[in-house]
N, CA, C and O of each residue as an XYZ file, in Angstrom:
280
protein
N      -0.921    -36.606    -14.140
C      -0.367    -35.268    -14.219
C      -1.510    -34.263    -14.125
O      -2.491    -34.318    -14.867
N      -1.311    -33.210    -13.042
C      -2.410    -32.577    -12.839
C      -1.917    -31.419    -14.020
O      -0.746    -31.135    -14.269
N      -3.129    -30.835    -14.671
C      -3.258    -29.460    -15.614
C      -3.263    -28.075    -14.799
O      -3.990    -27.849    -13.832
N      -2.448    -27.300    -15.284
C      -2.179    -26.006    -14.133
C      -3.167    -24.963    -14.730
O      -2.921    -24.460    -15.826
N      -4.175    -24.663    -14.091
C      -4.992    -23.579    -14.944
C      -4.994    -22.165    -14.347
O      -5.271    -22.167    -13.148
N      -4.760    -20.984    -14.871
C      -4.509    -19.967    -14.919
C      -5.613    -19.022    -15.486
O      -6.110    -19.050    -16.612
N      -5.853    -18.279    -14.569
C      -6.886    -17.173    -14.485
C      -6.468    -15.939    -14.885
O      -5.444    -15.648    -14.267
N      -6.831    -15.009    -15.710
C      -6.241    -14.104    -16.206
C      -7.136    -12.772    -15.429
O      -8.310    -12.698    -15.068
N      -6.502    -12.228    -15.394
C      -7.392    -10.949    -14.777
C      -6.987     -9.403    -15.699
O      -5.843     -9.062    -16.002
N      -8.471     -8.513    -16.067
C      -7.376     -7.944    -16.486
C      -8.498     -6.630    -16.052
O      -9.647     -6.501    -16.473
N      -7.592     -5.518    -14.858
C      -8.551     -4.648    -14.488
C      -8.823     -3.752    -15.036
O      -7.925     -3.309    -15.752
N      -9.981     -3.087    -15.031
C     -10.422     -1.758    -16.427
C      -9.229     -0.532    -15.463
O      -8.398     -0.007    -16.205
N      -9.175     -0.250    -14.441
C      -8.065      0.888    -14.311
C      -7.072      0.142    -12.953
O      -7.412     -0.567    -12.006
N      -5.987      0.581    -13.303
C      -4.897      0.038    -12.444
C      -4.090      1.665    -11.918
O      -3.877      2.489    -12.807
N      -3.814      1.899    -10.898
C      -3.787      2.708    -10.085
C      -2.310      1.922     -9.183
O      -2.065      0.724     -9.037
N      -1.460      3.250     -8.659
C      -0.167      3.431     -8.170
C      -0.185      2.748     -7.074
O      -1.249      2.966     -6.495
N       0.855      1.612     -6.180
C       0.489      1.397     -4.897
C       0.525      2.892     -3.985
O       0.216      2.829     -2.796
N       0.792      3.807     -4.400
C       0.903      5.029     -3.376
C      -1.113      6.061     -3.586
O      -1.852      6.678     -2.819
N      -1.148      5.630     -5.173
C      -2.286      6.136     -5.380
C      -3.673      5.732     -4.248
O      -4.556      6.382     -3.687
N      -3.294      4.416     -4.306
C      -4.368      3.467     -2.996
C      -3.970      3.661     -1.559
O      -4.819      3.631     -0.668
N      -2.566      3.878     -1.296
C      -2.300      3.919     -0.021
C      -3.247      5.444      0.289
O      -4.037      5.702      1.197
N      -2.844      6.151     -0.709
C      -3.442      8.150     -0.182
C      -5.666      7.716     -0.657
O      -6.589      8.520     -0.525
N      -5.724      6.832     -0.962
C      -7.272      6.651     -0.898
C      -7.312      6.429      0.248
O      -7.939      7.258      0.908
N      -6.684      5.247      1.004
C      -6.736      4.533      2.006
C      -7.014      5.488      3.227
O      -7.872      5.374      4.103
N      -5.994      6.524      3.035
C      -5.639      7.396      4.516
C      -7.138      8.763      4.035
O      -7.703      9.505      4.838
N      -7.337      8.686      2.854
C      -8.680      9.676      3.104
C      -9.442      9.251      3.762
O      -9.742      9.684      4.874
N     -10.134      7.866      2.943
C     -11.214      6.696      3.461
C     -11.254      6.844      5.186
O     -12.324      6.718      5.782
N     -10.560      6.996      5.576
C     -10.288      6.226      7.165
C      -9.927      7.694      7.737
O      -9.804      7.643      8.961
N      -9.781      8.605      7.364
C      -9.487     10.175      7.590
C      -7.952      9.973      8.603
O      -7.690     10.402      9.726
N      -7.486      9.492      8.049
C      -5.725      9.750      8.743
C      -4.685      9.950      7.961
O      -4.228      9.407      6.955
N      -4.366     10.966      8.724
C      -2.827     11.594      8.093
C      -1.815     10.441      7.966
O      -1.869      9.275      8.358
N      -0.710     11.254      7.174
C       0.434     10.636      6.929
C       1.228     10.393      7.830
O       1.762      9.284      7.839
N       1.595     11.526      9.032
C       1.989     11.306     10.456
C       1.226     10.309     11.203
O       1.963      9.500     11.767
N       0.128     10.142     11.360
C      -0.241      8.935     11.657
C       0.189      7.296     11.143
O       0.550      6.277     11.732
N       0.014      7.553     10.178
C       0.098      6.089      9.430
C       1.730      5.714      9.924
O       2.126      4.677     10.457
N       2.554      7.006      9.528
C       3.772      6.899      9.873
C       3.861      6.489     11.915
O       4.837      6.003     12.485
N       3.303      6.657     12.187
C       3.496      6.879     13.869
C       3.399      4.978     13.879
O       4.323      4.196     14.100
N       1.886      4.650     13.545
C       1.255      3.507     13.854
C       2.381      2.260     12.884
O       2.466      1.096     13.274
N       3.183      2.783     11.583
C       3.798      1.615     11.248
C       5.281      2.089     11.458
O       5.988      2.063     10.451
N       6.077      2.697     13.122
C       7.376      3.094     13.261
C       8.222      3.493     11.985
O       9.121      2.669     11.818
N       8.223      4.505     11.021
C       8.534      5.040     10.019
C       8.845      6.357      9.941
O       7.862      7.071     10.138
N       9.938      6.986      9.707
C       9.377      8.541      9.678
C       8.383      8.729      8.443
O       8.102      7.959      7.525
N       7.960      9.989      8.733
C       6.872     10.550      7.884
C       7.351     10.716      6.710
O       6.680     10.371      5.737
N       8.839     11.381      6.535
C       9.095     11.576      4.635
C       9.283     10.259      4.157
O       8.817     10.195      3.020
N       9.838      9.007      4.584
C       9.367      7.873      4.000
C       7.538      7.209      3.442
O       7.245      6.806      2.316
N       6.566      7.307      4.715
C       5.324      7.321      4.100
C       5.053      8.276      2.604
O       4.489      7.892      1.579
N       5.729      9.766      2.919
C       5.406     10.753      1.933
C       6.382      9.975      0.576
O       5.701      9.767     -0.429
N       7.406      9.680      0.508
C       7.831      9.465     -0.637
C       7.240      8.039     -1.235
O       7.108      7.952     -2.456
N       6.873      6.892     -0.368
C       6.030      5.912     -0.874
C       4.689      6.574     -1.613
O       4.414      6.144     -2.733
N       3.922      7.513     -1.077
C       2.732      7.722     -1.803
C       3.026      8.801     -3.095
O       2.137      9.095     -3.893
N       4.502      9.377     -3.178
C       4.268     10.074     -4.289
C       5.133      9.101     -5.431
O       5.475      9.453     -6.560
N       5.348      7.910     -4.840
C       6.182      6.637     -5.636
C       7.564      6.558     -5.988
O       8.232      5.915     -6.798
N       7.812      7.585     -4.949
C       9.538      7.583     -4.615
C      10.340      7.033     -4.258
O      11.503      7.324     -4.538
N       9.947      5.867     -3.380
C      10.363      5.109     -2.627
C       9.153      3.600     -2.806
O       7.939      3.576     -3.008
N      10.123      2.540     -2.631
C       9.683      1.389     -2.597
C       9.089      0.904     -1.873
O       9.026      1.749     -0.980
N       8.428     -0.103     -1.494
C       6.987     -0.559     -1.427
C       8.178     -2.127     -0.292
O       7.961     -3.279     -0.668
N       8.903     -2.003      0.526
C       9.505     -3.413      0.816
C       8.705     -4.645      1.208
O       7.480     -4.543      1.284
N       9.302     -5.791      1.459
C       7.919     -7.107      1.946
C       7.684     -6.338      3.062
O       6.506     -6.096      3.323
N       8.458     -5.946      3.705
C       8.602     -5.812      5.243
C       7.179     -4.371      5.821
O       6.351     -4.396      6.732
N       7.495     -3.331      4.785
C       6.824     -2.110      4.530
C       5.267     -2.467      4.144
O       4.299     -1.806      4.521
N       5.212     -3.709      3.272
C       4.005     -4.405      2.959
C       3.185     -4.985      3.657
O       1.965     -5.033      3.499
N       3.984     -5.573      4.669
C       3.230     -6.513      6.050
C       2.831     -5.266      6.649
O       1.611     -5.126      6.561
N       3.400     -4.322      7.218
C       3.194     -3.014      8.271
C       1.666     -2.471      7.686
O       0.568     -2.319      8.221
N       2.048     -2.320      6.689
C       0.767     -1.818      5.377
C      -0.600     -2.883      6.185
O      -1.427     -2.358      6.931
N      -0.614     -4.118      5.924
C      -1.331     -5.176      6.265
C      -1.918     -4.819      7.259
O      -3.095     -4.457      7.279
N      -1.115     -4.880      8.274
C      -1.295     -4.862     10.076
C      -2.250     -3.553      9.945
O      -3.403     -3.862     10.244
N      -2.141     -2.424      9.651
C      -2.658     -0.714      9.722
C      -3.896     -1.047      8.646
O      -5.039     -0.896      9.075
N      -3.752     -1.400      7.552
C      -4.917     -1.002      6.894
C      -5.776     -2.669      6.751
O      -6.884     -2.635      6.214
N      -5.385     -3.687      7.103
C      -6.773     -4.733      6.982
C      -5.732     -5.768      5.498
O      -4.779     -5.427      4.797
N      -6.475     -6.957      5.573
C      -6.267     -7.693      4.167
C      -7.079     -6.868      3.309
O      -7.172     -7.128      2.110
């Protein structure tokens, strides 16, 4: 019987997925119309993901992937 070992992580600050997405688009200097253009979205969807209005889907997550890197 193998022993299941578990790593605990525990980060000194944890931050919004919308908080990182709006780092992301400074970092890389692109707008929200962009991001929106490059992952087929309208723009008030990007805008309500980064002010955490809207959900984060798998599907919205992969797009995320593809545009900004692992």
């Amino acid at each position: 019987m193998t022993e299941q070992v578990l790593n605990q992580y525990f980060p000194e600050v944890v931050s919004c997925p919308g908080e990182s997405i709006a780092d992301l688009l400074e970092e890389r200097e692109m707008t929200q119309k962009r991001l929106a253009f490059l992952m087929n979205r309208p723009v008030k969807t990007i805008n309500e993901i980064i002010k955490g209005k809207a959900a984060i889907t798998p599907e919205t997550a992969i797009q995320l992937e593809r545009v900004f890197g692992a």
